[in-house]
PAVEX-287071 format. One record per residue: residue in one letter; x, y, z of N, C-alpha, C, O, CB in turn. Coordinates in steps of 0.1 Angstrom, whole numbers, plus 5000, padded with zeros to 4 digits. Glycine has a CB too. Example, Ala and Ser with C-alpha at 12.3 -4.5 7.8 and 13.67 -1.06 7.14 Angstrom:
<rs>
   baro    n_u    n_v    n_w   ca_u   ca_v   ca_w    c_u    c_v    c_w    o_u    o_v    o_w   cb_u   cb_v   cb_w
      A   5132   4943   5078   5123   4955   5078   5132   4967   5078   5142   4967   5085   5113   4955   5090
      S   5128   4978   5071   5137   4989   5071   5129   5000   5079   5134   5011   5080   5141   4994   5057
</rs>
This chain:
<rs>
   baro    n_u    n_v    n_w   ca_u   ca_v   ca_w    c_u    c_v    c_w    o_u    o_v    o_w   cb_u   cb_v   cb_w
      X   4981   5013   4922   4973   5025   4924   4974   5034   4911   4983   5033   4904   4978   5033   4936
      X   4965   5040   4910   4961   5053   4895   4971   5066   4899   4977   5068   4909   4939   5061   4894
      X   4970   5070   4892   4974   5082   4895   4966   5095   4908   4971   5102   4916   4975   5087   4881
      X   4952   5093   4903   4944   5102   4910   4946   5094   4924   4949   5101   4933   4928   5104   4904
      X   4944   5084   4926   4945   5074   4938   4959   5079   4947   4960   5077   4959   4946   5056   4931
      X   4966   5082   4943   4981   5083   4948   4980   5098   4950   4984   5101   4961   4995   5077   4937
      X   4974   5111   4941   4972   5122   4945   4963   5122   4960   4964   5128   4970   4967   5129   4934
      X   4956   5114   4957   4942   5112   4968   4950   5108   4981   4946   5114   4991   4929   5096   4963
      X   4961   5099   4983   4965   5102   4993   4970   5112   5003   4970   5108   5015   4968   5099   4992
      X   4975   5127   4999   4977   5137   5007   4960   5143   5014   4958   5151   5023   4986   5147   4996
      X   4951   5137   5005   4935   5148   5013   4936   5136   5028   4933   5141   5039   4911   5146   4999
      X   4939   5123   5028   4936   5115   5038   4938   5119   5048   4946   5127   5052   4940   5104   5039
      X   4929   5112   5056   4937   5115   5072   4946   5103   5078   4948   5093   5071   4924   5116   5086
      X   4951   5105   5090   4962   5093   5090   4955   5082   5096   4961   5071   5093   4977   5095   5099
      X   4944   5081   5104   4934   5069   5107   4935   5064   5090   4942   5055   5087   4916   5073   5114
      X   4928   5071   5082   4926   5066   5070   4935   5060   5062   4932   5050   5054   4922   5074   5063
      X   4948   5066   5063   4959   5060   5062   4966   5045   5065   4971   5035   5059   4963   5067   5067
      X   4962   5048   5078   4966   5034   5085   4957   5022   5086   4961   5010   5090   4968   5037   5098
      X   4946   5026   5081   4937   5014   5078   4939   5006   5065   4939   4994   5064   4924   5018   5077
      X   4944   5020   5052   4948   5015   5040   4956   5006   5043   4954   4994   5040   4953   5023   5030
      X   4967   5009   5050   4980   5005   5049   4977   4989   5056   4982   4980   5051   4992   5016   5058
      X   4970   4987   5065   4971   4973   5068   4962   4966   5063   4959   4956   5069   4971   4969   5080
      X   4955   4969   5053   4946   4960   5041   4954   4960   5034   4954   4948   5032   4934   4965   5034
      X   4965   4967   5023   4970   4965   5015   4987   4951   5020   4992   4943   5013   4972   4980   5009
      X   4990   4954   5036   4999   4947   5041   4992   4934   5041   5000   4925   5037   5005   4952   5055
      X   4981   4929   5045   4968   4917   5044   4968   4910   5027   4970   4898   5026   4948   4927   5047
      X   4965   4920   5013   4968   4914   5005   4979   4910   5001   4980   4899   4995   4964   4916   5000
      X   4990   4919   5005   5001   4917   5002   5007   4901   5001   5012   4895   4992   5006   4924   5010
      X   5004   4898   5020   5003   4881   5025   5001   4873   5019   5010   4864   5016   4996   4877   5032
      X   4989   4874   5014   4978   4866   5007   4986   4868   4996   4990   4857   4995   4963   4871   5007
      X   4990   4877   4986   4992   4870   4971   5005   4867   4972   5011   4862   4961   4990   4881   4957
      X   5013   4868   4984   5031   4859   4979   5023   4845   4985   5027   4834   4981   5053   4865   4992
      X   5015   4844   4992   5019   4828   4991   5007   4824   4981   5004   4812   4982   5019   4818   5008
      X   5001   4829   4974   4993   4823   4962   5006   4825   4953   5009   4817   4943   4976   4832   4957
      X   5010   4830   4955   5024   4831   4942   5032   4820   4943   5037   4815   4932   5036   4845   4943
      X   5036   4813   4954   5047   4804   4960   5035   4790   4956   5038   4779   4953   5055   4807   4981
      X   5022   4793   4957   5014   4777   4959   5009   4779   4942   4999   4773   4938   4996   4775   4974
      X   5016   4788   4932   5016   4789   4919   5005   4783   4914   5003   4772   4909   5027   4785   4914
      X   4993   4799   4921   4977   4801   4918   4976   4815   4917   4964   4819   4917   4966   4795   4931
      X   4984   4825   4915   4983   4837   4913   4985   4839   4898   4996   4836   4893   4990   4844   4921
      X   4975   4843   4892   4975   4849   4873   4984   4861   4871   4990   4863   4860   4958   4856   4866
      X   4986   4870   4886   4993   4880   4881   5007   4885   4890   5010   4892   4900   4982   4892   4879
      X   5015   4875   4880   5027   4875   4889   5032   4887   4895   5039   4887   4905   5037   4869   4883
      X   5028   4898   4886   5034   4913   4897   5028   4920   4905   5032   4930   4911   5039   4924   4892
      X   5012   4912   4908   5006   4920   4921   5008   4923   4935   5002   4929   4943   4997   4917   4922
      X   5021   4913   4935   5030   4912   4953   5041   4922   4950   5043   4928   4960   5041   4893   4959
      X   5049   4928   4939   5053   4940   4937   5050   4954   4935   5057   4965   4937   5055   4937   4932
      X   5035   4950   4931   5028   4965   4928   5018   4965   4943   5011   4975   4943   5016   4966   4910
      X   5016   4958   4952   5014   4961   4964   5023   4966   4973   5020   4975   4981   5011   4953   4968
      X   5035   4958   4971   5044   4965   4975   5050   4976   4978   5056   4980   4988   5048   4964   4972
      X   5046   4983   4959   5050   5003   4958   5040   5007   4968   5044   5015   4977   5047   5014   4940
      X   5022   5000   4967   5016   5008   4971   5019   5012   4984   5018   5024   4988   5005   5004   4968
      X   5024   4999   4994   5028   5003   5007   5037   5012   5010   5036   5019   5021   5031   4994   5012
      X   5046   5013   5003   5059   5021   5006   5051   5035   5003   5053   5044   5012   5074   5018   4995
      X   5041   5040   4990   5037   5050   4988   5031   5060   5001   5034   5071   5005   5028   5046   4978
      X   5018   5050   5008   5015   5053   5022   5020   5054   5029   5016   5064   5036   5009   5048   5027
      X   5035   5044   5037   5045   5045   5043   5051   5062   5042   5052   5072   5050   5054   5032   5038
      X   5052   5061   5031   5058   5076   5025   5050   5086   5028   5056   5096   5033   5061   5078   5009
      X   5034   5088   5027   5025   5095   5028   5030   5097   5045   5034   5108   5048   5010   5089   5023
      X   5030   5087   5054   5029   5089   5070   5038   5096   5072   5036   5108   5073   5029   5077   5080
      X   5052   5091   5073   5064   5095   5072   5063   5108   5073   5062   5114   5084   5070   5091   5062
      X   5064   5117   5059   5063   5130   5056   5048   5136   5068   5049   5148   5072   5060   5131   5039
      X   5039   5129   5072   5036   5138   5077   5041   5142   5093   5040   5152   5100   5025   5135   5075
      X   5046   5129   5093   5053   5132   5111   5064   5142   5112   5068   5150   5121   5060   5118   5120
      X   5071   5137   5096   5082   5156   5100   5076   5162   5098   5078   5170   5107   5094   5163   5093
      X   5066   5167   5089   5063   5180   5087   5056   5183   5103   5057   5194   5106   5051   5183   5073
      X   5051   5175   5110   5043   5181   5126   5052   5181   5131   5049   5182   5143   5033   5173   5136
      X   5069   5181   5131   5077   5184   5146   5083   5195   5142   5090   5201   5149   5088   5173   5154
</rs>
């Protein structure tokens, strides 16, 4: 994710959220085992998917404490 992309996450809503989040959990899948059937060009895109999930994870998170 960019920088503006990662700011852009606090305007979301959490539907919007949670849709990201299981498209990016979908590629995620998909590029470790193109990585293991050693056909992926970019060996750190199962890592940098990775942050992105935790990033959104983190986006949800914070918002359920901040509502109780």
């Amino acid at each position: 994710m960019k920088r503006n992309d990662i700011k852009a996450l606090k305007e979301k809503t959490d539907a919007q959220l949670t849709k990201q989040l299981s498209g990016l959990e979908i590629e995620l899948a998909k590029a470790r085992l193109e990585k293991k059937a050693m056909k992926l060009d970019n060996t750190t895109l199962p890592r940098t998917l990775a942050d992105d999930i935790a990033r959104v994870k983190t986006e949800l998170r914070r918002r359920e404490l901040l509502n109780k």
